[in-house]
C-alpha positions in Angstrom: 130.6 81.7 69.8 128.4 79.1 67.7 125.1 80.3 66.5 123.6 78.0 69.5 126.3 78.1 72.2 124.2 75.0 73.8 124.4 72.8 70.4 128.5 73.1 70.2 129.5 71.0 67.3 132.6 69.7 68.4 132.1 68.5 72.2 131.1 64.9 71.8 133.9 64.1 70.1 136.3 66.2 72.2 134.6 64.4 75.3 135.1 60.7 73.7 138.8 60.9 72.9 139.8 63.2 75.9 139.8 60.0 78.7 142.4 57.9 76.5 144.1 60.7 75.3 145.0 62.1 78.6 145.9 58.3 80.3 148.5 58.0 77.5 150.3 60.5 79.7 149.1 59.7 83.4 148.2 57.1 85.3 144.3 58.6 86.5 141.7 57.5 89.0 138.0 59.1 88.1 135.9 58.3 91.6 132.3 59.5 92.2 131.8 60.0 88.7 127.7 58.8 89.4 126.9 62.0 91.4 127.0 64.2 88.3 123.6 64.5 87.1 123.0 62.9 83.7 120.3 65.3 82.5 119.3 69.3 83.5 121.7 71.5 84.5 124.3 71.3 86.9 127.5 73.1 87.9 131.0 71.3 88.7 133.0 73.4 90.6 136.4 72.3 90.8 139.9 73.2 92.5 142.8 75.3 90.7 146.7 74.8 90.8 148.0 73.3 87.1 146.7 73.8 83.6 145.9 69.9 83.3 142.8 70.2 85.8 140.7 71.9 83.3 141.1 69.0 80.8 141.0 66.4 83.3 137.5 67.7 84.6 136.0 68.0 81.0 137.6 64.7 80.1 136.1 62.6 83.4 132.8 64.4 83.7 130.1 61.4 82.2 128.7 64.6 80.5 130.0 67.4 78.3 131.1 70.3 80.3 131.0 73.6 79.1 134.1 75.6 80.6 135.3 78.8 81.8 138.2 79.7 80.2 140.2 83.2 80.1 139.4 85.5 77.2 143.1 85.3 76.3 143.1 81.8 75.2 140.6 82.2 72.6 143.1 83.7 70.1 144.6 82.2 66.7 143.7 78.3 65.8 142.6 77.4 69.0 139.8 80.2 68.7 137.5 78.5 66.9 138.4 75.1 68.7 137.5 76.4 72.2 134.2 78.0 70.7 133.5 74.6 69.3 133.6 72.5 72.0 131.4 75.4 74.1 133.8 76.9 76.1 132.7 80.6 77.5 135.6 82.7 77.1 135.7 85.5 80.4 137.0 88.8 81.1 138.8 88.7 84.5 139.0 91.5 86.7 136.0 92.7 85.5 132.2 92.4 85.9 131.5 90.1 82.5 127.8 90.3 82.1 128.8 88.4 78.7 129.6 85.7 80.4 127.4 85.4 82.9 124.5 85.4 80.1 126.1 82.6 78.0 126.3 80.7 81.4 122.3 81.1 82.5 122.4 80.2 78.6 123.7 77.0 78.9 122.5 75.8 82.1 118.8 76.5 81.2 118.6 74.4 78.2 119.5 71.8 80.9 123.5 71.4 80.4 126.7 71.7 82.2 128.7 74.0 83.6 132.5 73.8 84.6 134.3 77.0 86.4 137.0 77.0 88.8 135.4 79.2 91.7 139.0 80.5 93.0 138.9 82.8 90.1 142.6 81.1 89.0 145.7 78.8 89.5 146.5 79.4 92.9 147.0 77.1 96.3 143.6 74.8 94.9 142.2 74.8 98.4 139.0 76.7 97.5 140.4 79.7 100.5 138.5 81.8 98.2 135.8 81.7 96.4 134.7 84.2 93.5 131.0 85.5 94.0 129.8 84.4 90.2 129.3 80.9 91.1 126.6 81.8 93.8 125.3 84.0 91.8 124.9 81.4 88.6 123.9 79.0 91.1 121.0 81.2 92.6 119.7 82.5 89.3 119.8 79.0 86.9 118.4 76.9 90.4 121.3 74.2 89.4 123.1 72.0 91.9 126.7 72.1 92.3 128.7 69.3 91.9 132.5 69.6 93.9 135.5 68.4 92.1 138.9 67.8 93.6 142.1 67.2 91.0 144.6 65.9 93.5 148.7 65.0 92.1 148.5 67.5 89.2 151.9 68.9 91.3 152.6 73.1 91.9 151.0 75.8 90.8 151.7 76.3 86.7 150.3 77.3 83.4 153.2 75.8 81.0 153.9 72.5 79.4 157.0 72.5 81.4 154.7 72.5 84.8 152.6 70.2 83.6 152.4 66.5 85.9 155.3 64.3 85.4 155.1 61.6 82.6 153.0 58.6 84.2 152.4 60.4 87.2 149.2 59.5 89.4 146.4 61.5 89.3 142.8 61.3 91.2 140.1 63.4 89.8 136.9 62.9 92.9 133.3 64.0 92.2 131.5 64.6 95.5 127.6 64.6 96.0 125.6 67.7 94.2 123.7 70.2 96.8 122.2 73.7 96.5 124.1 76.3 98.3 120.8 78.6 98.5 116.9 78.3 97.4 116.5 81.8 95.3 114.2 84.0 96.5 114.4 86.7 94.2 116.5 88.9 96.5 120.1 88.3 95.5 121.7 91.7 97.1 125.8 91.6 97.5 124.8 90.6 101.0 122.9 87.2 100.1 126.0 86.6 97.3 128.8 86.8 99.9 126.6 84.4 102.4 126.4 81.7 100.0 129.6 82.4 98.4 131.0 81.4 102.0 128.5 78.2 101.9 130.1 76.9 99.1 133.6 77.2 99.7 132.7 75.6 103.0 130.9 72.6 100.9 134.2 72.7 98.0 136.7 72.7 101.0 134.4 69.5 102.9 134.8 67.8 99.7 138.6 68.6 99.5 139.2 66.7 102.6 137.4 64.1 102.1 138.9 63.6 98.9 142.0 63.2 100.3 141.3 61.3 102.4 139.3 58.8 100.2 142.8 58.8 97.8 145.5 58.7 100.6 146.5 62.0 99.6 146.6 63.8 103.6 149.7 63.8 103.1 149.8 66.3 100.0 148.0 69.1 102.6 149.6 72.0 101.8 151.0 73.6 104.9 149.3 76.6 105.7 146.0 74.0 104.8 147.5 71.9 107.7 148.8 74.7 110.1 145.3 76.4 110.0 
């Protein structure tokens, strides 16, 4: 990582060129962009399916994000671009204290956090939500802000499953809340309870994200059957 993982030298330029970089390739709506806090730390949590939403979140945030991204990306040249633009590699399927310490890192010099709470690609309908985002969120006091990416199309991590040329993309920032006031007591037990808080909050924001866009129609249909 950089000497000061909250001074990374390459995210404001990454963050200037990634809006028209990424509308050369798809046609993108960025709504409710002004309920990401400008200043202090903040968390966006967004939904999963396709390799695109990460970029698309950094890209439309009005702030530099600093992401989440798995350990096995930060190999070879894009090592030391990753670690530039302040991405926090992590160890999945195992407790990363690592990580969680450059994130309480980050977000208490008063910047901003990205993850993807479902842990990976999957169904992006938040019906699960790791525990490390409650926890973050309980020990650094920040808000979370929910993020919907909505036409990025099935579940995929290669170019080939990326969005069609020109396709139409909505990326929706909903209003920030706090899932829990710390109270110094952060057993399993309180984790798990406001684990389930958020994903009720991420999966409220889901709908009405839809909804806002015209997208019911994109449910997925165990979302719809249930």
């Amino acid at each position: 990582m950089p000497t000061d993982i909250t001074k990374p030298p390459l995210a404001g330029a990454a963050h200037r060129i990634g809006i028209p970089l990424l509308r050369s390739f798809w046609r993108i709506r960025s709504l409710g962009t002004h309920h990401v806090p400008l200043g202090g730390p903040v968390i966006l949590a967004g939904n999963h399916t396709n390799f695109a939403d990460g970029p698309l979140l950094y890209a439309f945030s009005p702030r530099p994000v600093h992401f989440w991204i798995k350990q096995e990306m930060f190999a070879g040249p894009l090592d030391p671009v990753l670690r530039g633009i302040g991405h926090i590699p992590v160890s999945r399927g195992s407790a990363d204290r690592g990580m969680i310490m450059n994130s309480l890192t980050v977000l208490k010099a008063g910047n901003a956090l990205g993850v993807f709470p479902e842990g990976t690609r999957g169904e992006g309908d938040f019906a699960e939500v790791q525990h490390g985002l409650a926890y973050l969120a309980m020990r650094s006091g920040a808000p979370i802000v929910p993020v919907a990416c909505l036409g990025t199309g099935d579940r995929g991590a290669s170019i080939a499953a990326l969005p069609a040329f020109r396709a139409k993309i909505d990326v929706v920032y909903g209003k920030p809340f706090q899932p829990v006031e710390d109270t110094g007591t952060r057993s399993r037990r309180a984790v798990a309870e406001a684990s389930e808080r958020i994903r009720e909050r991420l999966t409220a924001h889901l709908h009405e994200a839809r909804r806002l866009t015209g997208r019911t129609h994109e449910v997925p249909a165990a979302d719809a059957a249930a």
